[in-house]
Structure formats: C-alpha cells, structure tokens
C-alpha positions in Angstrom: -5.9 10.0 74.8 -4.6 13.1 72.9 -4.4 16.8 74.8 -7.0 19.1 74.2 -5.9 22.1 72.4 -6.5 25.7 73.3 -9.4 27.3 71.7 -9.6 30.8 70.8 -11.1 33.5 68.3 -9.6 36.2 66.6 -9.6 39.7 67.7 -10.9 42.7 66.0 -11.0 46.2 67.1 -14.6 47.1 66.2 -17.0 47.8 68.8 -19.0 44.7 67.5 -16.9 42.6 68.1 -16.3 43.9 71.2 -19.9 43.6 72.6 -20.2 40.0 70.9 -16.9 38.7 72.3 -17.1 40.7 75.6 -19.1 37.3 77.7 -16.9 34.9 76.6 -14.1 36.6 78.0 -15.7 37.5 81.3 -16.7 34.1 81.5 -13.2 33.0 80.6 -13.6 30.9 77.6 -10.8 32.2 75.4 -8.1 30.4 76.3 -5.7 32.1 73.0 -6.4 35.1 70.6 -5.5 35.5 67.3 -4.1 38.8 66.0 -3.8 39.6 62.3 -0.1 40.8 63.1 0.2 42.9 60.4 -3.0 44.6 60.7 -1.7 48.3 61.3 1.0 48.3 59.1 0.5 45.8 56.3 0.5 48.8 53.9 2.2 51.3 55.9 5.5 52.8 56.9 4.0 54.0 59.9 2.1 51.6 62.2 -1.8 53.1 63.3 -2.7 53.0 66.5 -5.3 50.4 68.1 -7.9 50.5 70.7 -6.5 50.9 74.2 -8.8 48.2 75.3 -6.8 45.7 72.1 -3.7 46.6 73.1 -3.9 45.8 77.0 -6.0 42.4 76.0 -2.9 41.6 73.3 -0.6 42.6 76.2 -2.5 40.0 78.7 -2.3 37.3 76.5 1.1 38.0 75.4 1.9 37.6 79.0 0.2 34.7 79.2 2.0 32.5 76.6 -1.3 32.8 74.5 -1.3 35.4 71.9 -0.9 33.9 68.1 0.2 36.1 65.1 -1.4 35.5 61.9 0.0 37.9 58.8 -2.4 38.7 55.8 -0.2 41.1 53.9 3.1 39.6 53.1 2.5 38.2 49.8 5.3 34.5 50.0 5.2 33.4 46.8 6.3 36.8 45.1 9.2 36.1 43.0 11.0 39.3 43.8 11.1 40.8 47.0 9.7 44.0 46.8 10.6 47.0 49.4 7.5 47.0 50.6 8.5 43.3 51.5 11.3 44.1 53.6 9.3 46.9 55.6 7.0 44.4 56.4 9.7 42.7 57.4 11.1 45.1 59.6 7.4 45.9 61.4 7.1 42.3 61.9 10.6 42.3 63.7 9.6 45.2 65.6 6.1 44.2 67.1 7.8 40.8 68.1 10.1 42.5 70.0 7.5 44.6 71.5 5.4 41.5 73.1 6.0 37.7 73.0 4.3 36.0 70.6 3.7 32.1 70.7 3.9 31.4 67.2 3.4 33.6 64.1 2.3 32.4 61.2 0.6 33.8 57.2 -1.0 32.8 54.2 0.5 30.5 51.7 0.3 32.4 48.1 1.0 35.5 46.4 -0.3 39.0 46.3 2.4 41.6 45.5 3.6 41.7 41.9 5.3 44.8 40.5 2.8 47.8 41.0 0.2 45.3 41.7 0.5 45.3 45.7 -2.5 44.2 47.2 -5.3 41.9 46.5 -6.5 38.6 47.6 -3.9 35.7 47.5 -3.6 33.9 44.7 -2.2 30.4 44.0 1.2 29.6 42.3 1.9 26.4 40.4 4.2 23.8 42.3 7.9 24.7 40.9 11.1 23.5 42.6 11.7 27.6 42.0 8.3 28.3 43.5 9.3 26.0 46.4 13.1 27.6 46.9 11.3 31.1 47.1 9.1 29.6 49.8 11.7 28.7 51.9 13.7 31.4 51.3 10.4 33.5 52.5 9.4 31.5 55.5 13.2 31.5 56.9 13.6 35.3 56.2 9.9 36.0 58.5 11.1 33.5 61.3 13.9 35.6 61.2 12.1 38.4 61.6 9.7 36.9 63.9 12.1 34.9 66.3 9.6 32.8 66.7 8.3 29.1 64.9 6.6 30.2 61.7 3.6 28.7 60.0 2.1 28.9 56.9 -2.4 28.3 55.8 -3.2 26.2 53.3 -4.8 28.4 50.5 -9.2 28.5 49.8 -8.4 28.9 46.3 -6.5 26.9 43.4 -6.0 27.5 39.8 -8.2 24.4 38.8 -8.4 20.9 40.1 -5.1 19.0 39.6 -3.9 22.1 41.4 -6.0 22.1 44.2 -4.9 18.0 45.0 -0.9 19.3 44.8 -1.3 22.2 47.1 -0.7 19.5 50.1 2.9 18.1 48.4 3.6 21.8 47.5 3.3 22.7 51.0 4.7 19.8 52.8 7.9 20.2 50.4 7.9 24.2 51.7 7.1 23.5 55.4 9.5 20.4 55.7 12.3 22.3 54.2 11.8 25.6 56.0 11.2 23.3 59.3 7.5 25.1 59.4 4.4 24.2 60.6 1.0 24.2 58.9 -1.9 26.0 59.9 -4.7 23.9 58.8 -8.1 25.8 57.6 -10.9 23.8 57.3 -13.3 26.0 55.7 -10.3 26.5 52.8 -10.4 22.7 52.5 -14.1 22.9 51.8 -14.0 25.5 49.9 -11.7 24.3 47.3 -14.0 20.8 47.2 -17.4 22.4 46.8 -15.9 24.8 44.5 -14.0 22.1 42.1 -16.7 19.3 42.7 -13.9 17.3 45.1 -13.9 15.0 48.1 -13.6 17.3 51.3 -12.2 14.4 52.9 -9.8 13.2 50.2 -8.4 17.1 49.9 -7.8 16.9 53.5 -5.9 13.8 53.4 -3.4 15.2 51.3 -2.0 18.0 53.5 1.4 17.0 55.9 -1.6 17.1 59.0 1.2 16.1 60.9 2.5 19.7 60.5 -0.6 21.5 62.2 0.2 22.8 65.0 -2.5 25.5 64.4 -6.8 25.4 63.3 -8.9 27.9 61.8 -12.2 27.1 61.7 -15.0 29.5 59.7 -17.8 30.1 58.1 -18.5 32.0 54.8 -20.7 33.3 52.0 -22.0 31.9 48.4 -21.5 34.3 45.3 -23.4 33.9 42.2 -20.6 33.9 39.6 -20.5 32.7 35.7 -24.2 31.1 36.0 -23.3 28.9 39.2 -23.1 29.5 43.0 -19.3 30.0 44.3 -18.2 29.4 47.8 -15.9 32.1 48.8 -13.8 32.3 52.0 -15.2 35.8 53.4 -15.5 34.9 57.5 -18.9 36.4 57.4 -20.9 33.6 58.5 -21.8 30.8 60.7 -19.8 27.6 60.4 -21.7 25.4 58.4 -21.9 21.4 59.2 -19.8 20.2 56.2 -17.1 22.1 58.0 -18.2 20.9 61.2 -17.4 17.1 60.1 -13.8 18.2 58.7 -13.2 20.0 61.2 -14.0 16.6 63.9 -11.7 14.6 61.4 -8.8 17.1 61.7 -8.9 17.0 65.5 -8.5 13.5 65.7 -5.6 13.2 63.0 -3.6 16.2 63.2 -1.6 14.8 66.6 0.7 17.9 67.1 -2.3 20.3 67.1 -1.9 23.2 70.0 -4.5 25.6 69.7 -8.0 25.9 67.6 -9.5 29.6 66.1 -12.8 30.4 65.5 -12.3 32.8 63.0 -14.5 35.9 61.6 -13.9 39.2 59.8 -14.8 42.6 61.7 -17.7 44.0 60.5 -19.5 41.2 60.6 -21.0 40.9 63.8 -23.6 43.7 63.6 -26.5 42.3 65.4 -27.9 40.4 68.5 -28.5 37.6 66.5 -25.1 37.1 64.6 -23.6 37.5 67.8 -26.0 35.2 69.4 -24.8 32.3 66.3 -20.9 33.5 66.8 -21.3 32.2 70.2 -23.1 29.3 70.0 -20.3 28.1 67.2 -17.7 29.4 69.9 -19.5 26.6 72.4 -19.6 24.3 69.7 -15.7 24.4 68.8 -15.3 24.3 72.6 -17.6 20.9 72.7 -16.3 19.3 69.6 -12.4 19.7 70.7 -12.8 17.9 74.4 -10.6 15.0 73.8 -12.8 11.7 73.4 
C-alpha cells in the first residue's frame, strides 16, 4: 500500500483567497502550501512586502517542514544568463535563508531573451545544448536554494512531435541535474486536447518516477484561429478529464510527497467559485487516500 501524500493549495495574498481558503485551514485540511517563491521580486531589485497574515502562515508552515517553493520568473532555458538572472538568483538565496523551505522547484522553458524579459514560457527544442543549459540552470538554483530542486513539465509545445519529446527532454535534464519532476496534470491535458493527443499516452512518457511533487488545476477555453484552445490559466474548476489523470498519476508516480490544488489569485471572487474551489479541495483530499 503506497503512503498518502500531503495535499495542499497554493497561497495568494488577496483577500479572496483569503475568505475562500480561511475554513479549510480552521478546519485543518491543508497539510502543505505552495508559495510562488519569487512572487515579490521576480522583476525586482527590491523585494515588496506581503500580508502580515501571508507571512506568519509561510512562517508556520515553514516551521512545520511544509512550505513548498514554486518559481514562475526565472526563465531555464535562456541561453545567456542575463543579470536579471543572477538577481533572481541572489533573492532566491536570500528568502531560503530566511525560512526553510522543503523543496523548491520552477517551470521548465524559457521566458527572458535579450530585452524581451517577461512573458509566458515558451518551449525549447530538445538539444544536447538545450539540455547542458538545463543542468547548468537547475544546479546553479539548488545552489541558490540549498535545497532539492524541481522542475514542471510545460502546458505548451511547439507542435506535436514536440509535445511527445518533452518527457525524454526532461528526464535527460532532471537525471543529470539529480532533479525531480513536478508533474502537472492539467499541462498534460492541455497539450493532448490542444494537439488532438492521448492524455494517457503523453503522461506515460514523463520519468513519473521523478515526481515527487502534483499540481492539479483547472482552466479556461479561448477561441483562437477559428477553433477552441485550452489554455493553462488556474481560473477554473478541475474538470473530469483531469480528474482521471490525475487518479492514474497517483497510483504510478511511487516517490510522490505532496499534491497542490492550484489556482491563480483573482479568481475566487464569489461564494460560489469559492464554494467549487472547495469541493475540488475535498475531492483531491478523497481521490489521494491510498486504496
């Protein structure tokens, strides 16, 4: 019989949030949170402040063995490392050093490029130079970090051949760094509906012996070039395709440690999304008792 993981959501410091997540907490439900590590400083030299009420909750789970980074900002798969780069870098040292964090982990693609700095990741074709820049990335942030470092498997791909290769490319980047993978479910399905793949199939070709981390979503449909695109924008409730990946991961990813519910801030703006949030909290809860 495998472990059950800790489940958890991610944090936001919007009052929505705050209201919607406020029972589950009393109640004691969240056993980890999520914190986008870089959310203060991902663009600046100076750090912003946060929410007393964030920083004492970061602070309890910190203390607790419980609180998970996740970086948005970074930008991997840049070819040159840009100052901006190494500030991150520096912040990221910093706030580790400021409170412990289990793991930290960011997104697998590219965003920074010259004086283009920020923007949604991208993919990169597979490259033994695109892989080398990978590890040389993840070993400079668990560096940084001092901490085991992850990486998410992308919700986009440059077509479809790329989409099925984004598993080797990864496992050759993990394996090498001596990473884990942070598995996203919804990014899985994504990519599938989006490229008219096999959810399942597309799942099966990611190292899911490398997750030690879940993120499971929901998201929106965009009309785009006369056809509806799935896009990866945390602003909805989980939907059942997702659901079923989501029950095959648990029961193949065997070093799994903790499952996120995931949404972006904003988002939570009335009794009834926060009403759906939690009943998919309950859900996740349910579906990752082991069987």
């Amino acid at each position: 019989m495998r472990t059950a993981p800790r489940i958890g959501i991610n944090v936001h410091t919007d009052a929505d949030f705050r209201e919607a997540a406020l029972p589950l907490f009393s109640d004691g439900l969240v056993d980890a949170i999520e914190w986008d590590i870089d959310e203060t400083w991902g663009f600046d030299d100076a750090p912003r402040a946060v929410p007393d009420w964030v920083d004492a909750l970061l602070d309890v789970y910190a203390d607790d063995g419980a609180l998970y980074g996740h970086g948005v900002w970074f930008s991997l798969l840049s070819a040159r490392l840009e100052p901006r780069q190494q500030r991150w870098l520096a912040h990221l040292a910093n706030e580790c050093t400021r409170r412990p964090y289990r793991h930290v982990s960011e997104h697998f693609g590219w965003l920074t490029a010259g004086a283009f700095s920020r923007n949604t990741n991208l993919p990169c074709p597979p490259s033994e130079t695109a892989v080398a820049i990978g590890v040389d990335r993840v070993g400079r942030l668990a560096e940084a970090a001092g901490t085991p470092f992850g990486l998410e498997n992308s919700s986009v791909a440059l077509g479809r051949v790329d989409a099925e290769q984004q598993g080797g490319f990864l496992a050759d980047v993990l394996g090498r760094a001596h990473a884990f993978l942070v598995l996203d479910v919804h990014n899985v399905w994504t990519q599938a509906v989006n490229l008219d793949l096999d959810a399942h199939a597309l799942l099966a070709t990611y190292p899911l012996d490398r997750v030690r981390e879940l993120h499971v979503s929901g998201g929106d449909w965009v009309h785009l070039c006369d056809r509806e695109v799935r896009t990866d924008s945390h602003d909805g409730d989980v939907p059942a395709p997702v659901w079923e990946l989501a029950h095959a991961a648990l029961a193949r990813c065997s070093s799994l440690e903790v499952v996120f519910l995931e949404r972006r801030p904003g988002t939570l703006d009335s009794d009834a999304a926060r009403k759906a949030w939690r009943a998919d909290f309950a859900r996740l809860r349910s579906l990752a008792e082991p069987s």
